[in-house]
C-alpha positions in Angstrom: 4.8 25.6 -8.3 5.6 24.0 -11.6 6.6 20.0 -12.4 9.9 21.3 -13.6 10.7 22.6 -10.0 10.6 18.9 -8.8 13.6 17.7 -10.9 17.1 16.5 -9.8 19.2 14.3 -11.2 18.9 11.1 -9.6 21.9 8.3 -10.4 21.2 4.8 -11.4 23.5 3.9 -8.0 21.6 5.6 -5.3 18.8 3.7 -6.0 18.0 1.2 -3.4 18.1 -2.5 -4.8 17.5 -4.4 -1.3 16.6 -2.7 1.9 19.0 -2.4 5.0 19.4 -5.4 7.5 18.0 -4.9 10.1 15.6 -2.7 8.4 15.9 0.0 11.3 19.3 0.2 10.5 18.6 2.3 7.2 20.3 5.9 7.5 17.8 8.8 8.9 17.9 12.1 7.9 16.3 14.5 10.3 15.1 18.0 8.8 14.2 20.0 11.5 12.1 23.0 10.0 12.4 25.5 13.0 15.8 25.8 12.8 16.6 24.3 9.0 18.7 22.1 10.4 19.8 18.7 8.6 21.3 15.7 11.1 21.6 12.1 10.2 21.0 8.6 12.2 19.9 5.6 11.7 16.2 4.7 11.7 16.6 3.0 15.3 17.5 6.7 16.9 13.5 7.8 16.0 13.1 7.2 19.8 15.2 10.2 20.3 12.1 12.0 19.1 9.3 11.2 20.0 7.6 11.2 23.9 4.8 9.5 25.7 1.2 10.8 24.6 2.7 11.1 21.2 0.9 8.6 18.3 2.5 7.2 14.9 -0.1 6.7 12.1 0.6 3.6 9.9 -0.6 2.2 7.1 -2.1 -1.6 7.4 -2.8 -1.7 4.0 -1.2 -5.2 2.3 1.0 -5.9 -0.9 -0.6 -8.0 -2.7 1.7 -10.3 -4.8 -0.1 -8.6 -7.9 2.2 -10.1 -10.6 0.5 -13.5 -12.4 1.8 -15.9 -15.1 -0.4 -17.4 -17.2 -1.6 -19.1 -20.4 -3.8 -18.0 -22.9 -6.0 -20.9 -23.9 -5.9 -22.5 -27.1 -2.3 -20.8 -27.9 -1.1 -21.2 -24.9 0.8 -17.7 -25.2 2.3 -16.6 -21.5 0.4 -13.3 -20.8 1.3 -11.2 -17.3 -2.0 -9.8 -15.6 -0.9 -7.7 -13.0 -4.1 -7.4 -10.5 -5.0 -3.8 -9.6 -8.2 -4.4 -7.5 -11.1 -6.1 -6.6 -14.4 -4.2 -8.4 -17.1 -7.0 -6.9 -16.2 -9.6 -4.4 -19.7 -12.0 -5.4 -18.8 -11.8 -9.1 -14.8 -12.0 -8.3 -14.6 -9.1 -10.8 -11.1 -7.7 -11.0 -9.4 -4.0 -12.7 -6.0 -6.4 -13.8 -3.3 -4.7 -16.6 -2.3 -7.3 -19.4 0.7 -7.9 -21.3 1.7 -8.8 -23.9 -1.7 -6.9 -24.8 -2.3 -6.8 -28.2 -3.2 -10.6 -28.0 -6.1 -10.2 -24.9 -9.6 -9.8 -26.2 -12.3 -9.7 -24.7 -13.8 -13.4 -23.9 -10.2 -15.1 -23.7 -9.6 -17.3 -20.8 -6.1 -17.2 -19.5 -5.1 -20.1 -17.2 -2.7 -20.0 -14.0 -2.7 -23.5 -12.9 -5.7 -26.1 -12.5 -7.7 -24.3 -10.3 -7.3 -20.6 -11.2 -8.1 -19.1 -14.8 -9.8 -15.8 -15.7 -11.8 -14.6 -18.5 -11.5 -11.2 -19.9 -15.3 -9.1 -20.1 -14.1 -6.0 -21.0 -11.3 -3.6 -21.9 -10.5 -0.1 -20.2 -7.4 1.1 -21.6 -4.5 0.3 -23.9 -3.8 -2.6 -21.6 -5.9 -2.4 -19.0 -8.8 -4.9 -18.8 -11.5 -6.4 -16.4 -11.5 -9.9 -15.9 -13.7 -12.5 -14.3 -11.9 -15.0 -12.1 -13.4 -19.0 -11.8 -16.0 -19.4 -9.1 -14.7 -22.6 -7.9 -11.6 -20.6 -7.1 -12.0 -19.8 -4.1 -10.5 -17.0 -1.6 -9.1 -14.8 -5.0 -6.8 -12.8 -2.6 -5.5 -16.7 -1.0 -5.3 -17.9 -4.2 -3.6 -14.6 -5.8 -1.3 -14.6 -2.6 -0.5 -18.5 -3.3 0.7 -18.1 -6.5 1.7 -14.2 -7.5 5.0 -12.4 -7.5 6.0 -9.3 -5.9 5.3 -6.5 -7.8 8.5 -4.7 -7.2 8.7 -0.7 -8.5 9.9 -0.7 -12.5 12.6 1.1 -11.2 14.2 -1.9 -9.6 15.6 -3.8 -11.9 16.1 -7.2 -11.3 13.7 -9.8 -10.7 11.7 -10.5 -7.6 12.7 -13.3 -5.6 11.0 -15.2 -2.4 12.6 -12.6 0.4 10.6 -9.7 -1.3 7.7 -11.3 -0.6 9.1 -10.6 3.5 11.0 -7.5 2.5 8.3 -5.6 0.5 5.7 -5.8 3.3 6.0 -3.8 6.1 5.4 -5.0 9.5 2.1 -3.6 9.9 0.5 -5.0 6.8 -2.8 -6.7 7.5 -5.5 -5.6 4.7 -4.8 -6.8 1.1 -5.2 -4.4 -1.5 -2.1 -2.4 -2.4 0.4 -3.2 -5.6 3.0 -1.1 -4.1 4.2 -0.7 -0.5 3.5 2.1 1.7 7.5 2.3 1.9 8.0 4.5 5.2 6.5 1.9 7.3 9.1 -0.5 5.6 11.7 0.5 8.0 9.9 -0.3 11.3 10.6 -3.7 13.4 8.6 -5.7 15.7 11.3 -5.0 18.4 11.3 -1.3 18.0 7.3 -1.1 18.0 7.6 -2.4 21.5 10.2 0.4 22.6 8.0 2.5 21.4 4.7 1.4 23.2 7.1 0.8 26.3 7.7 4.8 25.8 4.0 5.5 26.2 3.8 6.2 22.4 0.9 4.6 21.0 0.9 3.3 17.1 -2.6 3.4 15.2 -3.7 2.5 11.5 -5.3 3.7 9.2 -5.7 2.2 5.5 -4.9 3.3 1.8 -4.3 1.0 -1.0 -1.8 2.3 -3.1 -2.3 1.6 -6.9 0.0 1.8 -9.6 -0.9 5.5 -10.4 2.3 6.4 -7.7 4.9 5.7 -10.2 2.7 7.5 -12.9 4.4 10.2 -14.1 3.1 13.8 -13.7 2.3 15.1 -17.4 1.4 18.3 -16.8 4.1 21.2 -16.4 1.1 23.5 -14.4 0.4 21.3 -11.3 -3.2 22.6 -10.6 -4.0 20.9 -13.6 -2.6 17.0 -12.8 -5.6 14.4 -11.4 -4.1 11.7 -9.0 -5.7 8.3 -9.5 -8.4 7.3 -6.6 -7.7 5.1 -4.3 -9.4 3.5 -1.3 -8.7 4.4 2.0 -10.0 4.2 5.7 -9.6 6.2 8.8 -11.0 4.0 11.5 -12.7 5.6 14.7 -10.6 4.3 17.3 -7.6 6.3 15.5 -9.3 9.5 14.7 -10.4 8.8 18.9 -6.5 8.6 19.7 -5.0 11.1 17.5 -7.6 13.5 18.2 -6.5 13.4 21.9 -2.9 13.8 21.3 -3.9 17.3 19.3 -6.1 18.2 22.1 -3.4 17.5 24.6 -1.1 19.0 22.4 1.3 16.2 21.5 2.5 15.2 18.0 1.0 13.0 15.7 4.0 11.2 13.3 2.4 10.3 10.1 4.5 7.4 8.7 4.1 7.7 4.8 2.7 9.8 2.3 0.0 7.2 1.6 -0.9 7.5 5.8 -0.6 11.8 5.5 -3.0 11.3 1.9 -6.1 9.2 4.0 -5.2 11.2 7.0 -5.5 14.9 5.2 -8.7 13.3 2.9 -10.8 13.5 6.1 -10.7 16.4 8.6 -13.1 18.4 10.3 -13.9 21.6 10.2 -11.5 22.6 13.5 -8.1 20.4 12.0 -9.2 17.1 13.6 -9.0 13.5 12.0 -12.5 12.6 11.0 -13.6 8.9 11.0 -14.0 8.0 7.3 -13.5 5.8 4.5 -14.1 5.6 0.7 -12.1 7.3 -2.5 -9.3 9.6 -2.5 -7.7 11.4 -5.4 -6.2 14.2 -3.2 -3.2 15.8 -4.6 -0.7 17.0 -1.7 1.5 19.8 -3.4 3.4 23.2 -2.2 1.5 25.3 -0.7 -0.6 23.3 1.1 -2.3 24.0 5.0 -1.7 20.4 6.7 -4.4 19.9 9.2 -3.8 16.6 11.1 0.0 15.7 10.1 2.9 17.5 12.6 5.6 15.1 11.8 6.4 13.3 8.5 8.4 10.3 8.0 9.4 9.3 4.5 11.9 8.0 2.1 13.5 9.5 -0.7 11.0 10.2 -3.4 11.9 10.0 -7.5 12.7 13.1 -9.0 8.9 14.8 -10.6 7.1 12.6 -8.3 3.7 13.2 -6.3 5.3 11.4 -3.4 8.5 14.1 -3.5 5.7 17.2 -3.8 4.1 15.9 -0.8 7.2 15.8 1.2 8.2 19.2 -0.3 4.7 20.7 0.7 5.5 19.7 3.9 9.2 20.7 4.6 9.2 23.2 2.2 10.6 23.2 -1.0 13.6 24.7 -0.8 14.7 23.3 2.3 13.7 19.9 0.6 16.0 20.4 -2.5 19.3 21.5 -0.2 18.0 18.3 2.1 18.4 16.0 -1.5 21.8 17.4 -2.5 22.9 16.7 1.2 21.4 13.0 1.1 23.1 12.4 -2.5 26.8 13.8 -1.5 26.1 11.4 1.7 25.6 8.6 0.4 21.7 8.0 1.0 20.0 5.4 -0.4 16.9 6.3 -2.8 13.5 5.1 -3.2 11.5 2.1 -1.8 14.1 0.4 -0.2 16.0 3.1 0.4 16.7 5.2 3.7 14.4 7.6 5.5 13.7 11.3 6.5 12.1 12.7 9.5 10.8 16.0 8.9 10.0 18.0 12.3 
């Protein structure tokens, strides 16, 4: 398949600006590959398909609020650094993206407030750099946390206010180290997690922090050619353990993501079971593709050329995926990360 395949027109209006309230009151689109059939409900109505023994795979992984203002010393020029990740925890050495960035070099200091400032020690790219935070500062992550900003997607355009911090986090989200939400698991509530567990459906984690390279766009018109950035992931025992039993007894496993399906699918055996792992993934989901531990797929509604919309057409199938899109357009769907969701069977 080529990059071109993977384009639609996507309008300015379907794009999600806020997410639904209740969130489990966003619109469902259930694609049922055995009989390509296409059936909408709301989020809530997931209980109509799932059954005790069956397991949902989350991811725990945490938005930070990546987006910091700041003041270059001396000049006292207001530079963003948008923090990407930790590289060493003893040295508080971060991967951060500046801007404006023609005016960081390496050894400025740029100051947050009294008690947070960073110095630049090297450059990676046009605007990337690696910084050194203040060793008096503290818990980097509590102090980030304290005084960041959500880092909504570009393609939300307004500014972030204080309920994003709420709204872009799902319910799940325990471990910092993401700059963009792992969106699926957006539309889950406390209060339909317990109907589930009621249900004998058990929920496990597993972690990936999802960098900016998911709204990167795909450069390359020949697929086989395009490298996904690394990120970190996990796949802890205890939920290899449970999913593992629910293949074995032959239940399903609902992987809630394309960030859970990537850490899930970066670590299997050699007879299709989840292996405990953790460590770097740069793997690249795109049709055709064998998927080993993922039966069902919840997702949203992925930009047009995207990784995330190659992953879910891997899975569905493509062209059951594109007549799925021009349904969820002439419907009404809402697009993106705070958009509505699609259960693929």
């Amino acid at each position: 398949m080529k990059l071109s395949d993977f384009k639609y027109n996507l309008p300015k209006t379907a794009i999600a600006k806020h997410p639904a309230n209740p969130r489990d009151k966003a619109k469902m689109m259930v694609m049922n590959r055995a009989d390509q059939s296409i059936e909408s409900y709301k989020f809530s109505d997931i209980t109509d398909f799932v059954q005790k023994g069956d397991v949902v795979v989350v991811n725990k992984s945490k938005v930070m609020q990546a987006r910091l203002f700041g003041k270059k010393e001396r000049t006292n020029a207001k530079i963003e650094v948008f923090v990407l990740r930790e590289l060493n925890k003893e040295e508080n050495i971060w991967d951060v993206i500046v801007d404006p960035a023609r005016k960081v070099r390496i050894g400025n200091r740029i100051y947050f407030n009294d008690k947070l400032w960073c110095e630049v020690i090297d450059n990676t790219t046009s605007r990337g750099r690696t910084v050194r935070f203040n060793e008096d500062a503290g818990d980097i992550f509590k102090a980030i946390e304290k005084i960041g900003h959500t880092p909504l997607p570009p393609y939300i355009k307004r500014d972030a206010v204080a309920k994003d911090r709420e709204d872009y986090q799902t319910i799940f989200a325990e471990i910092d180290g993401s700059v963009a939400a792992p969106t699926a698991g957006l539309h889950f509530t406390p209060t339909l997690v317990k109907k589930l567990e009621k249900m004998g459906v058990k929920t496990v984690p597993v972690i990936l922090h999802i960098g900016l390279g998911t709204f990167r766009p795909v450069e390359v018109e020949d697929l086989t050619k395009h490298r996904m950035d690394s990120e970190y992931f996990e796949v802890p025992s205890e939920t290899a353990e449970v999913i593992n039993t629910a293949l074995k007894n032959k239940k399903n496993v609902f992987v809630v993501g394309t960030s859970t399906c990537r850490a899930l699918e970066s670590s299997v055996t050699a007879d299709g079971l989840a292996k405990p792992n953790f460590g770097w993934t740069d793997k690249f989901i795109f049709p055709p593709y064998d998927f080993k531990v993922t039966k069902k797929l919840i997702t949203n509604f992925h930009a047009p050329e995207s990784t995330l919309l190659m992953l879910a057409g891997a899975f569905s199938g493509y062209d059951f995926l594109m007549k799925a899109y021009k349904k969820a357009q002439k419907d009404g769907y809402r697009f993106l990360s705070y958009g509505d969701a699609m259960l693929i069977l």
